[in-house]
C-alpha positions as a Markdown table, in Angstrom:
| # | Residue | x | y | z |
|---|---|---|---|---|
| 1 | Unk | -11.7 | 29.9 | 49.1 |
| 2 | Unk | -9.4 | 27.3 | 46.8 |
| 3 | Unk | -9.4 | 26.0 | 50.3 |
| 4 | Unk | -12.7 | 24.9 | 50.5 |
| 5 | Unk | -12.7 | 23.8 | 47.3 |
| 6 | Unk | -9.9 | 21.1 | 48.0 |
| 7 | Unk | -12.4 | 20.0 | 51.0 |
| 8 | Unk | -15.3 | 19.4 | 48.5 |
| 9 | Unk | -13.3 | 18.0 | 46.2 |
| 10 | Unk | -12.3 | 15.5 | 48.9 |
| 11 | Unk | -15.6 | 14.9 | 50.4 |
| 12 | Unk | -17.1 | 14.4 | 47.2 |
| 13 | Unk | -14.6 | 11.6 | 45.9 |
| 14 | Unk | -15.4 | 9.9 | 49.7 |
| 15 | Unk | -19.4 | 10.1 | 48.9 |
| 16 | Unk | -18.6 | 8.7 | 45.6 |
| 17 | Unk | -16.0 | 5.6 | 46.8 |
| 18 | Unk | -19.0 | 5.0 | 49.3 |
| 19 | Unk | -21.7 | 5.0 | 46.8 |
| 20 | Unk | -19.8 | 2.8 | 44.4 |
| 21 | Unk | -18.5 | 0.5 | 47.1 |
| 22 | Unk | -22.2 | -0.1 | 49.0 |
| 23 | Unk | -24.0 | 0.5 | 45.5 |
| 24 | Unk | -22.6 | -2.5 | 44.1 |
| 25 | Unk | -21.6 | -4.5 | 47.0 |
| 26 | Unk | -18.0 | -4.2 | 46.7 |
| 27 | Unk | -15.4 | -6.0 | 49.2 |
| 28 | Unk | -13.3 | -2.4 | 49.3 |
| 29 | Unk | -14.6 | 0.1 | 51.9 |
| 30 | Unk | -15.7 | 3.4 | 50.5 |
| 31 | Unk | -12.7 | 5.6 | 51.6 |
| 32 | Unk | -10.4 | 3.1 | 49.6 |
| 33 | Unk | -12.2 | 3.7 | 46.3 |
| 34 | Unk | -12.5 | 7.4 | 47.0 |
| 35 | Unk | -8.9 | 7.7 | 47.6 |
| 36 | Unk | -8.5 | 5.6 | 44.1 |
| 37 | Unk | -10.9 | 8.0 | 42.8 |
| 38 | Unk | -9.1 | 11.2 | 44.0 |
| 39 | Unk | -5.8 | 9.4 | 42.8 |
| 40 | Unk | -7.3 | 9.8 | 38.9 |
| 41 | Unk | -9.0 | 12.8 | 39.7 |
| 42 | Unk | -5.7 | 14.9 | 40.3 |
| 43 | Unk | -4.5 | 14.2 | 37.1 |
| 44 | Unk | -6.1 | 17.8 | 36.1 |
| 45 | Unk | -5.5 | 21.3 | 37.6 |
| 46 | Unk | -8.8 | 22.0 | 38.4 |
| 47 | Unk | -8.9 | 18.9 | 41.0 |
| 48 | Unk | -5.7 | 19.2 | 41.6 |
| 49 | Unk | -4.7 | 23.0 | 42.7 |
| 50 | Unk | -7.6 | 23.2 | 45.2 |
| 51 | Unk | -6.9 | 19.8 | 47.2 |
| 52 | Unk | -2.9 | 20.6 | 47.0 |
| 53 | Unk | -4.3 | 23.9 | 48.6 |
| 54 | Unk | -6.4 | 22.4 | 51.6 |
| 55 | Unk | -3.8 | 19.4 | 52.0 |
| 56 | Unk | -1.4 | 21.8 | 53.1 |
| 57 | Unk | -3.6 | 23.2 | 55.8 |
| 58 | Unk | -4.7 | 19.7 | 56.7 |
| 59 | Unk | -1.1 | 18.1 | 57.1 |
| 60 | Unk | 0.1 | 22.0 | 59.3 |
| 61 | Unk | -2.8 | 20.6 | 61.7 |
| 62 | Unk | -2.3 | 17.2 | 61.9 |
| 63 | Unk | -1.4 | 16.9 | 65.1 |
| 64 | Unk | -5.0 | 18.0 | 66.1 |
| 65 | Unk | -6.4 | 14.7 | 65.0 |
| 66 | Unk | -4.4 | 13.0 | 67.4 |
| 67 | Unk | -5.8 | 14.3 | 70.7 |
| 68 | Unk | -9.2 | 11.9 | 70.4 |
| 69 | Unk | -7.2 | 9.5 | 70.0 |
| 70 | Unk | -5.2 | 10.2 | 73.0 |
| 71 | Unk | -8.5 | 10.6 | 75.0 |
| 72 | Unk | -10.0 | 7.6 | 73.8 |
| 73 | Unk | -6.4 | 5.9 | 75.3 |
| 74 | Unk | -6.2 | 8.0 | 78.4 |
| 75 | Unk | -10.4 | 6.2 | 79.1 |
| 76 | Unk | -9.3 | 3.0 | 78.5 |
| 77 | Unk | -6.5 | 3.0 | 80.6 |
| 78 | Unk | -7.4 | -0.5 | 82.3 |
| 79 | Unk | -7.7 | -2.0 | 79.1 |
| 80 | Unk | -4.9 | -1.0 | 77.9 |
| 81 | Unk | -3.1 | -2.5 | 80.8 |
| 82 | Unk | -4.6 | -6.0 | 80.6 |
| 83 | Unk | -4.1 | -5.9 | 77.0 |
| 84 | Unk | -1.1 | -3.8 | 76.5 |
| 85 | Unk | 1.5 | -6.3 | 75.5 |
| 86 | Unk | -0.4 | -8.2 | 73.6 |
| 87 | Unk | -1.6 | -5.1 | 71.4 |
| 88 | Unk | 2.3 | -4.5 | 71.3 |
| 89 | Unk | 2.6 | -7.6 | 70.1 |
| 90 | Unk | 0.1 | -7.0 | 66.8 |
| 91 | Unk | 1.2 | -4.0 | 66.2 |
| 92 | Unk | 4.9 | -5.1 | 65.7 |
| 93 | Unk | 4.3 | -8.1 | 63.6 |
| 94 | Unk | 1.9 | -6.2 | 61.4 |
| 95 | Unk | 4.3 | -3.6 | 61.3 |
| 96 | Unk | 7.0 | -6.0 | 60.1 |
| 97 | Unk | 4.6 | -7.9 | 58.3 |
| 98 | Unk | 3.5 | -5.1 | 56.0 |
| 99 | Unk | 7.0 | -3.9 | 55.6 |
| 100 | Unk | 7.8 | -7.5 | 54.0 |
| 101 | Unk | 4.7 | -7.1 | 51.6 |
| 102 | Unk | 5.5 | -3.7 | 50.9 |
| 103 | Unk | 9.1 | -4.7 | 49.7 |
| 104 | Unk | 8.2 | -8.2 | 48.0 |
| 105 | Unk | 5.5 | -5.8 | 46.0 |
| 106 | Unk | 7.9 | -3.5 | 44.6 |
| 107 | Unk | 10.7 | -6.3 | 44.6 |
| 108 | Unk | 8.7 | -7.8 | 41.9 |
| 109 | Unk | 7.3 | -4.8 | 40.2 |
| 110 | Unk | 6.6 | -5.3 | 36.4 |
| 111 | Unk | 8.6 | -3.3 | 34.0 |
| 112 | Unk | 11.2 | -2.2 | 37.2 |
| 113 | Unk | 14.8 | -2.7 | 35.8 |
| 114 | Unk | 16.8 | -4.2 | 38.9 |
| 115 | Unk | 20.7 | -5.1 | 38.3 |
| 116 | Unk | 21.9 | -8.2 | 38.1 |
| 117 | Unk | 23.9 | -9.2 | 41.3 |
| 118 | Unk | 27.5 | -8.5 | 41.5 |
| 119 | Unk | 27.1 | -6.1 | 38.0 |
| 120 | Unk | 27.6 | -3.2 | 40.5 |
| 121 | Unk | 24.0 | -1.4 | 40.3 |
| 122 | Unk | 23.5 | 1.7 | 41.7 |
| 123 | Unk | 25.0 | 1.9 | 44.6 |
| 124 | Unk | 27.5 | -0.5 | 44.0 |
């Protein structure tokens, strides 16, 4: 039942990210502000126990959510063969190019104490 719980929970911090994102017109899609939502919501127990409860079940089934996507591949097969080394392409240079954002972003981090170089910092 805490199960279920965690599901509404979850569905009802979507409804609201998509309310507040078509509502007023905002440039974030409604998942996004739902998932900043739930992000403050689990700050308390009673948001939080439930959806660590049907998170659980979710990520022991993940695997489920992939078999659409391997249909949808399997039906496109020809396109995927015209296409298929330039989508290889894009998906390695986003890859790479969100890893570099990713690592500039917490490079320069406010308030994160890095070592000077050649002070021997933590690993050194």
């Amino acid at each position: 039942m805490n199960g279920l719980r965690g599901l509404a929970w979850l569905l009802a911090f979507q409804c609201a990210g998509e309310l507040l994102s078509r509502g007023f017109h905002l440039p974030l899609p409604g998942p996004v502000l739902g998932l900043v939502l739930l992000w403050a919501g689990l700050r308390w127990p009673l948001v939080r126990e439930p959806v660590a409860e049907c998170a659980g079940f979710l990520l022991t089934h993940l695997s489920l959510l992939f078999v659409p996507v391997g249909v949808g591949v399997m039906t496109h097969l020809a396109l995927l063969t015209q296409y298929g080394l330039r989508i290889l392409l894009v998906i390695a240079l986003s890859t790479w190019i969100g890893l570099g954002v990713t690592a500039l972003v917490l490079y320069g981090w406010p308030g994160r104490s890095r070592p000077l170089p050649g002070t021997g910092g933590p690993h050194g």
